[in-house]
C-alpha positions in Angstrom: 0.0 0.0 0.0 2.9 2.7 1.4 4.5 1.3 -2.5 1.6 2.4 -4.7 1.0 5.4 -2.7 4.9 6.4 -3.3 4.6 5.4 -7.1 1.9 7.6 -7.3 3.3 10.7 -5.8 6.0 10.4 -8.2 4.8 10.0 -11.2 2.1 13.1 -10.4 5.4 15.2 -9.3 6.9 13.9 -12.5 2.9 15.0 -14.5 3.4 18.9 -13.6 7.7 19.0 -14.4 8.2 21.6 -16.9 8.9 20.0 -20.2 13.0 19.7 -20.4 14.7 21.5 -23.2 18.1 22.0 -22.0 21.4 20.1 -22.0 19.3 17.8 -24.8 22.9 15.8 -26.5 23.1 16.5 -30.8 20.2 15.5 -32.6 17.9 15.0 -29.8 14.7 16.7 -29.9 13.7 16.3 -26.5 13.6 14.5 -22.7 10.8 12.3 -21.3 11.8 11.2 -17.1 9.6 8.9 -16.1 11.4 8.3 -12.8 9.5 4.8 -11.6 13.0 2.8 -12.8 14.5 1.5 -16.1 13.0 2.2 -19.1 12.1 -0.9 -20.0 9.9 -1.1 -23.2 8.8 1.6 -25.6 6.3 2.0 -28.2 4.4 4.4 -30.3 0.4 4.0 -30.3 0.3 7.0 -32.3 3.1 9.7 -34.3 2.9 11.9 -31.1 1.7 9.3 -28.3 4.0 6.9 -26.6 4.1 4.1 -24.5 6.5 3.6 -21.8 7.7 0.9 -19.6 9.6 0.9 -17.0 10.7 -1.8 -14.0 7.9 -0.8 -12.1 4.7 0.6 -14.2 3.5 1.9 -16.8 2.2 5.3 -18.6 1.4 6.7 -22.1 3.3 10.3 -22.4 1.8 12.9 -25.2 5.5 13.4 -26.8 4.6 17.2 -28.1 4.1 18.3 -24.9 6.8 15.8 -22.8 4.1 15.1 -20.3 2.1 11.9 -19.3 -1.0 11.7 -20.4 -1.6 9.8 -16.9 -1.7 11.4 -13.2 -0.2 8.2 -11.8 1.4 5.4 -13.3 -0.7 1.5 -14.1 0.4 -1.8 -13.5 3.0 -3.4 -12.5 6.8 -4.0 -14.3 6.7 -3.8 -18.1 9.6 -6.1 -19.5 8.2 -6.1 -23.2 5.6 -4.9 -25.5 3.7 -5.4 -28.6 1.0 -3.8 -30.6 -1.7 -5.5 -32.3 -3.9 -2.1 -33.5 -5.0 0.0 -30.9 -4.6 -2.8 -28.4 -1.0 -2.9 -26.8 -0.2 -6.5 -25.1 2.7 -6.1 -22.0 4.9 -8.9 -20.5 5.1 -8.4 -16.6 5.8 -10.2 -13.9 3.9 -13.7 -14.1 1.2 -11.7 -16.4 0.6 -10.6 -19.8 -1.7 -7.7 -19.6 -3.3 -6.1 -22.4 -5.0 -2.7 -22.6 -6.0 -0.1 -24.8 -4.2 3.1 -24.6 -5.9 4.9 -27.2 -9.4 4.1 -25.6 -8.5 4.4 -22.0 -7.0 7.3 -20.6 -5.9 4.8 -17.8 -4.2 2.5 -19.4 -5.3 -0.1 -16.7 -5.2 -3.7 -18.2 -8.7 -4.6 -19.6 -7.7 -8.2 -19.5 -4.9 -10.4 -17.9 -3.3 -13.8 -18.8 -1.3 -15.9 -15.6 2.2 -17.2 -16.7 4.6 -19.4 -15.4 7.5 -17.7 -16.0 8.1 -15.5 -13.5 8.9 -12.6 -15.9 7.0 -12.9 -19.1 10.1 -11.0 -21.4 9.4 -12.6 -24.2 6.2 -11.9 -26.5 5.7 -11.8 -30.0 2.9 -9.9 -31.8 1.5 -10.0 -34.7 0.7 -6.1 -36.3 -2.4 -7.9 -38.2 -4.3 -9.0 -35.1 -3.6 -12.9 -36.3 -1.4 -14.0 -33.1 0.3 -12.8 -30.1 3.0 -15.7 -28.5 4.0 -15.4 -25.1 6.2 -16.9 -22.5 5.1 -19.4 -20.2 7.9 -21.4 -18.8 11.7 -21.6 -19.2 10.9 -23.2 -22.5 7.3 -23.2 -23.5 5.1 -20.3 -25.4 1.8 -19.7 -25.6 0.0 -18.9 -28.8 -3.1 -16.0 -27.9 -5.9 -15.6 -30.5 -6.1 -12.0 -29.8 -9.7 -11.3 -31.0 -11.4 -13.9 -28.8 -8.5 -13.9 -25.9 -8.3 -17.7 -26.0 -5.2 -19.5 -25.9 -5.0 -21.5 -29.1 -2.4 -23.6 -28.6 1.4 -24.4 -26.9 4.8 -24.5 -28.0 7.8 -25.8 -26.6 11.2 -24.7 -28.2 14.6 -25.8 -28.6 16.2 -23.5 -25.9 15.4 -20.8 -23.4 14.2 -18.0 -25.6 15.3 -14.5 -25.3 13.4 -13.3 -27.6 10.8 -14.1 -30.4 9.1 -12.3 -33.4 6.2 -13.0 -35.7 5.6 -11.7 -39.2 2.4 -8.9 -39.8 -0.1 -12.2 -40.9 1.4 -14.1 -37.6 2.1 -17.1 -40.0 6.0 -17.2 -39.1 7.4 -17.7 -35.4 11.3 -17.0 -34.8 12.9 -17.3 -31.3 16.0 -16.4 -30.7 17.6 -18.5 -27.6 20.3 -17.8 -24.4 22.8 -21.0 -26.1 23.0 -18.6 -29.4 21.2 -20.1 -31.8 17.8 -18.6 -34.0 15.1 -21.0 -35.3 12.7 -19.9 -37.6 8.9 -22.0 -37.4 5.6 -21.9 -39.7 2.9 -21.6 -37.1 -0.3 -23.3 -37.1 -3.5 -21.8 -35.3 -3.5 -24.8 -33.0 0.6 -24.1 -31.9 1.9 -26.5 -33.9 5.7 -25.5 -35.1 7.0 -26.0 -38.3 11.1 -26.2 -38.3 12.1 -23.8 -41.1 15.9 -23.3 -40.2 18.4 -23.0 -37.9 21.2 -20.1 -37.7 23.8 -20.3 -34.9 24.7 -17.1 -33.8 26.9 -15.5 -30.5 25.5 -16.4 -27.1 24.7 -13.5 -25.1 22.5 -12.7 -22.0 19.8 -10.6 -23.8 19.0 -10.1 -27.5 16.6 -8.7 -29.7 14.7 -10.3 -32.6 11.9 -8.6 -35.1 10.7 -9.3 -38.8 10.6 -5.7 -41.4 7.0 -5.2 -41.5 6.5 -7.1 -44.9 8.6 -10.1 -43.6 11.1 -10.1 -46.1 13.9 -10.2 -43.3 14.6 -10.7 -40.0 16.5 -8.6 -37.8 18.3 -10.3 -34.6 21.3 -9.3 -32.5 24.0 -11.5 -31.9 26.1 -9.5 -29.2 27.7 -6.4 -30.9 26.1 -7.7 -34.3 22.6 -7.3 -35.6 22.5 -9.5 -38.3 19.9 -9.1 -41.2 18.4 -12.9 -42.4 16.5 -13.6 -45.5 13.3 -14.6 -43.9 12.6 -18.0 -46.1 15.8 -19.4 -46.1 17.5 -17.9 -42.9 20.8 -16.9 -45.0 22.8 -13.7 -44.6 21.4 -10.3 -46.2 23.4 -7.7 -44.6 25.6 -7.7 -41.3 25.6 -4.5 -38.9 28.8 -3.9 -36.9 29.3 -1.9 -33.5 32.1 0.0 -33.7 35.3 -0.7 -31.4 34.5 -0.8 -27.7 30.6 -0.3 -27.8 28.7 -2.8 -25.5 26.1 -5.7 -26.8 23.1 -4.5 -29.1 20.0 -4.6 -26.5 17.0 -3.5 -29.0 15.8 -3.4 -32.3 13.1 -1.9 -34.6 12.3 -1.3 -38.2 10.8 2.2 -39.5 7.4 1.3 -40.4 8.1 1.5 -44.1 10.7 -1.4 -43.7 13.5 1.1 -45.1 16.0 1.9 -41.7 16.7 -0.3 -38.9 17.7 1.4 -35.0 19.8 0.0 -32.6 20.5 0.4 -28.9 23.0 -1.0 -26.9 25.1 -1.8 -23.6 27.4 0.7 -22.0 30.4 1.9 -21.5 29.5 4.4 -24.2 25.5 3.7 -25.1 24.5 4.7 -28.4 21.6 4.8 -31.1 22.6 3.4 -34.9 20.4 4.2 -37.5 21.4 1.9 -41.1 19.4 2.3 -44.4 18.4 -1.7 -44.7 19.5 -1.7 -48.2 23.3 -1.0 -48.2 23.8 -1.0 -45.1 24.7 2.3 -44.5 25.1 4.0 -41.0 23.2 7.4 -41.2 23.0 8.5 -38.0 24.7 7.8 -34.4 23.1 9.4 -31.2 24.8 9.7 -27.9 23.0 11.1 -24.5 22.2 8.0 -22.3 24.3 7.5 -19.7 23.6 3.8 -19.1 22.6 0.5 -20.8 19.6 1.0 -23.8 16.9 -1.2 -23.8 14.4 -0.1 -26.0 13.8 1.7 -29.3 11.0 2.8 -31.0 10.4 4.6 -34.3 7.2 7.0 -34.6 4.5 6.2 -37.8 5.1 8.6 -39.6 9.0 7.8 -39.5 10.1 11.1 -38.8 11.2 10.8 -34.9 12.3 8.1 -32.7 12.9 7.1 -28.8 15.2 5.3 -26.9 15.1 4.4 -23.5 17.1 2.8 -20.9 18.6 2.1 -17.5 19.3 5.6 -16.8 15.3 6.1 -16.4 15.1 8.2 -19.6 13.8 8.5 -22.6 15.2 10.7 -25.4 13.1 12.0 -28.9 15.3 11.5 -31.6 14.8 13.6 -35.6 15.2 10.3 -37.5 17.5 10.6 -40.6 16.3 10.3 -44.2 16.5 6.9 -46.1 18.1 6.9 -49.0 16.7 6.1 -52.2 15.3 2.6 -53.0 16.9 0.4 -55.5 15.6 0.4 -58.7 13.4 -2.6 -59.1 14.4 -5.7 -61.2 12.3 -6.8 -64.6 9.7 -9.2 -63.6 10.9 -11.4 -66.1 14.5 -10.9 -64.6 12.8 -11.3 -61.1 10.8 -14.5 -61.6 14.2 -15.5 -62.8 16.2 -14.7 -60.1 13.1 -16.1 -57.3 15.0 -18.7 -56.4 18.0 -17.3 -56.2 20.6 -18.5 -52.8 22.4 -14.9 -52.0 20.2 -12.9 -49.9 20.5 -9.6 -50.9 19.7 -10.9 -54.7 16.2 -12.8 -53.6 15.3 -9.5 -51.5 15.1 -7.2 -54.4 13.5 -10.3 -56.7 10.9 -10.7 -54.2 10.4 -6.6 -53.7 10.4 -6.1 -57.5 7.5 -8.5 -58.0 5.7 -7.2 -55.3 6.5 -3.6 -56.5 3.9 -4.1 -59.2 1.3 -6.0 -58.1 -0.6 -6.9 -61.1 2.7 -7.9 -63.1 4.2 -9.4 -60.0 1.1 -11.7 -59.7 1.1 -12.9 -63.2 4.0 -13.6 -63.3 3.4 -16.0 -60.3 0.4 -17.4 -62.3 2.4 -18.4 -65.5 5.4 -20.0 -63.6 3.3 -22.3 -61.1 0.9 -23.2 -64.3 4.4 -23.6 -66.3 5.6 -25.4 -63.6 5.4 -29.0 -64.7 6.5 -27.6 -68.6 9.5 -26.3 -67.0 10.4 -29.6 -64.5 10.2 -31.3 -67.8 12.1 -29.0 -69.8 15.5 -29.5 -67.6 15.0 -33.0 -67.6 14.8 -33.1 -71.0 18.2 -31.2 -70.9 19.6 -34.1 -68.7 19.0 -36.9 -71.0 20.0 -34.8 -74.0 23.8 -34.5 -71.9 24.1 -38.2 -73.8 23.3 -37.0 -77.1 24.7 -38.5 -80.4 24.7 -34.9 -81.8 27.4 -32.4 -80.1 24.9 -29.3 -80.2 22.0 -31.0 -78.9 24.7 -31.5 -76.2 25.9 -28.1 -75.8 22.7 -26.9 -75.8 21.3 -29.0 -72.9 24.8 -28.3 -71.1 24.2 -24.4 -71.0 20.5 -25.0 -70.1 21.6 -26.9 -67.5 24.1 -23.8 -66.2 21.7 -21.3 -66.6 18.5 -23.2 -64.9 21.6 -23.2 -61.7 20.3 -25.1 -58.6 17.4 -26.5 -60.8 19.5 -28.2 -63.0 21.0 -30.1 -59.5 17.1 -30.4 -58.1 16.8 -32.5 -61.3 20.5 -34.3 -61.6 19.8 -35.1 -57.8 16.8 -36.8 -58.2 16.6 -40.3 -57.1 14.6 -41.1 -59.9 16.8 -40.0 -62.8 17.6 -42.6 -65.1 21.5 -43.2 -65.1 23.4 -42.0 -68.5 26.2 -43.2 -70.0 30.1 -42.9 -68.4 30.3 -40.0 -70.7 27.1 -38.2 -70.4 27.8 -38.9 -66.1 31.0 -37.2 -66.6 29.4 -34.3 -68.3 27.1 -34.5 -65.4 29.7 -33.9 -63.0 31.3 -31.5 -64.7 28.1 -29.2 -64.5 27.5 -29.8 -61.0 31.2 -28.6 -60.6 30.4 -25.3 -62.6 27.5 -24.9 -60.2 29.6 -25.2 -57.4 32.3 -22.9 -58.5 29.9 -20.2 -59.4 28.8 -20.3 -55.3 25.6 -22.7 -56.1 26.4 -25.2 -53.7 23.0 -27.8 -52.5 22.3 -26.4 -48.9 21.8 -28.3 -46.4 18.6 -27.3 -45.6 17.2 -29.1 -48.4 15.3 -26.3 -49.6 16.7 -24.7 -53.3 15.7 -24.9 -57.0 12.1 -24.7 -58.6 10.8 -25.1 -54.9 12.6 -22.5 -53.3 11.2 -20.2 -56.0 7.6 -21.5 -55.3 7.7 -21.1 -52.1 9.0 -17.3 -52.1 6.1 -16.8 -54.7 3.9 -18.1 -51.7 4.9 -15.5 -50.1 4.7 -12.8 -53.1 1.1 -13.8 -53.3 0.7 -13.1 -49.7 2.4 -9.6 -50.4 0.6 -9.2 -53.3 -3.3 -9.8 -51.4 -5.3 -9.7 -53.9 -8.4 -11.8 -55.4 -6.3 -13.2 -57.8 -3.4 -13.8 -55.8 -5.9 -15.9 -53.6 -6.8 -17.7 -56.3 -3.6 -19.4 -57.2 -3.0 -19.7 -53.7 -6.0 -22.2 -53.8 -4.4 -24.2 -56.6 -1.5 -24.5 -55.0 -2.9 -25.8 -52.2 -4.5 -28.6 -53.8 -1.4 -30.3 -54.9 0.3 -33.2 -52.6 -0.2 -33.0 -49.5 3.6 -33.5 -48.2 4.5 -31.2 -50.9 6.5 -28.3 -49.0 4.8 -25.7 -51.7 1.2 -27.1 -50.7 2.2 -26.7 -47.6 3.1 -23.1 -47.6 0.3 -22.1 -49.5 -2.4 -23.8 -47.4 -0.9 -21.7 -44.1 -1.1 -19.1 -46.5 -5.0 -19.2 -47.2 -5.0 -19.6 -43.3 -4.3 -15.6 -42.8 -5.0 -14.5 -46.0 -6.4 -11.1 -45.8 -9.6 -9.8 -46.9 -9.1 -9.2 -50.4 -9.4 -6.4 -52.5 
């Protein structure tokens, strides 16, 4: 009782405090004090209204005028957040609370979930309302319908997760653990998980994990590294670097338009990066905290930013411009390159086909309906390798080169009938080729014609539209252990209304 009645003096001495405009560090815009403890977890429920948690409670602090909106402070700790909408869901201590900041001037929870774990520091949200995953236990999650508030479902995971992320549609599930390693899942509305892939990365205390809002990549830190993963496949797009000295990366968040990525980390020296995601490019550093960051946060409208930490403050950052986009491939030259095993290359394939919706989804179309043709067509090309004539040959040997990992899908197939010792050699003399030009098999399994179908699952997904729905239906009618039928039925599951 003597504790809330404290808290609550506090934070109503803190309400009347003069908004702070002096000794602000470069670049800052202003000062938000809080003074109930670390700043624990931040995020914007509006471009000039902000949530903020700290180690002990909670408010929701109008930015313009550096003032809670609140007389006293609500709940209890606040270890994470995640917005689904208006509706803002907060890990605390044994609890996942969600309320409605927008709605209620409070910001009392409207509705509370017990959890085993004694803090609940990890939760994953889904933007689109589809899922919210929580902790509950060292090693088990807890999938949330948020719409009904029922629990749909549990997980148990490889690991004690640090943190986890789901894509906008909630259809993909990473966790990143404590041993240093980052799984990616499909998740099913009944908690079943999926193994996609597996990426070992350093072992740290705490980490950060989040997908860009389209779910192209995901963005994890790995000690001084944040690390940028092609979502599908899990390999590298881009690697961040600290700079000499600087402490562990603590937090993460994408601008809402997917285009800059912030980081916060550990002392001696805190400091906010900002990195175009394309290039890599470091366009802004911010130094003012004077102990560990644990949160970031950009606004909407992408023009400011917070950061808050252990030194109970929150500083309002101007956030730097991005710079321009790349210019989008063909979509002939990006149905091409769909399947493609560098990361950077099937980001701006995947982007380009999106970029133009109609094209981009007709392109789809033709290839899964060509599909079969084109299966045919390169094994055609492998039984012509033992051709009498030596341009029928030559021609099957540079289809073979150009079709890359598609030529091995076929070559590899258990079912090829065996050519001669010289059309084997030739064989293996293409496979060689492949592998010199960096087109090595991966280990995962996944590469060729069905790595390119499933990223056009995912196009289609981008793409939302009645069309796109409707080869997502044919797709899922094909076998049922195919990994493509597969994908696109957990597609249809979220598919948005379309339009």
């Amino acid at each position: 009782m003597r504790l809330t009645a404290g808290l609550g003096l506090l934070a109503a001495a803190t309400a009347v405090a003069a908004p702070q405009k002096d000794d602000l560090p470069p670049g800052a815009l202003g000062r938000l004090t809080p003074g109930i403890g670390d700043v624990t977890a931040l995020a914007y429920v509006g471009d000039h209204m902000l949530f903020v948690g700290t180690g002990a409670a909670w408010n929701t602090w109008d930015v313009r005028k550096r003032q809670p909106r609140q007389d006293r402070p609500a709940g209890g700790a606040a270890y994470v957040v995640g917005r689904d909408a208006d509706r803002l869901f907060v890990g605390s201590a044994h609890k996942l609370h969600l309320i409605k900041p927008i709605e209620s001037a409070m910001v009392e929870p409207a509705r509370s979930w017990d959890s085993a774990a004694e803090q609940v520091g990890v939760l994953a949200v889904a933007p689109g309302g589809a899922r919210a995953v929580y902790l509950n236990g060292d090693q088990k999650l807890t999938i949330l319908d948020p719409k009904s508030g029922r629990t749909t479902g549990t997980a148990e995971v490889t690991g004690r997760p640090l943190a986890a992320a789901l894509t906008a549609n909630g259809r993909l599930l990473a966790v990143v653990t404590r041993e240093g390693a980052v799984r990616a899942y499909g998740l099913t509305g009944t908690g079943a998980l999926d193994a996609r892939w597996v990426k070992r990365v350093a072992r740290s205390d705490r980490a950060s994990i989040q997908f860009s809002p389209d779910g192209r990549l995901l963005a994890v830190s790995a000690a001084g590294r944040v690390l940028l993963l092609e979502t599908i496949t899990g390999r590298p797009f881009a690697t961040l670097e600290r700079k000499f000295g600087e402490g562990d990366v603590r937090a993460l968040s994408f601008s809402s338009d997917g285009r800059l990525i912030a980081a916060g980390n550990a002392g001696p020296e805190p400091v906010v990066r900002v990195w175009s995601v394309e290039g890599g490019h470091e366009l802004a550093s911010y130094l003012g905290h004077r102990r560990d960051l644990n949160a970031v946060a950009f606004a909407p409208d992408g023009k400011t930013m917070a950061s808050g930490g252990s030194d109970a403050n929150v500083l309002l950052w101007t956030v730097p411009a991005a710079p321009p986009p790349a210019k989008p491939m063909a979509v002939a030259d990006a149905w091409e390159a769909l399947d493609a095993l560098d990361g950077a290359t099937a980001y701006h394939a995947t982007g380009s086909l999106v970029a133009d919706r109609a094209a981009g989804g007709a392109a789809v179309r033709a290839g899964f309906a060509g599909r079969a043709e084109a299966k045919a067509r390169v094994k055609r090309w492998v039984a012509e390798l033992d051709h009498d004539e030596f341009r029928v040959r030559e021609a099957a040997r540079r289809g073979l080169i150009k079709a890359g990992l598609r030529a091995a899908e076929a070559i590899n197939d258990p079912a090829r009938k065996r050519l001669g010792p010289e059309g084997e050699e030739r064989v293996r003399q293409i496979l060689e080729t492949l592998e010199q030009q960096g087109l090595r098999v991966p280990e995962s399994g996944l590469y060729g014609e069905q790595l390119r179908m499933v990223r056009a699952v995912r196009v289609l997904e981008m793409v939302g539209t009645k069309e796109a729905r409707t080869v997502l239906e044919q797709m899922a009618r094909g076998p049922a252990d195919d990994r493509v039928t597969k994908e696109a039925k957990a597609a249809l599951e979220v598919f948005p209304e379309t339009r």
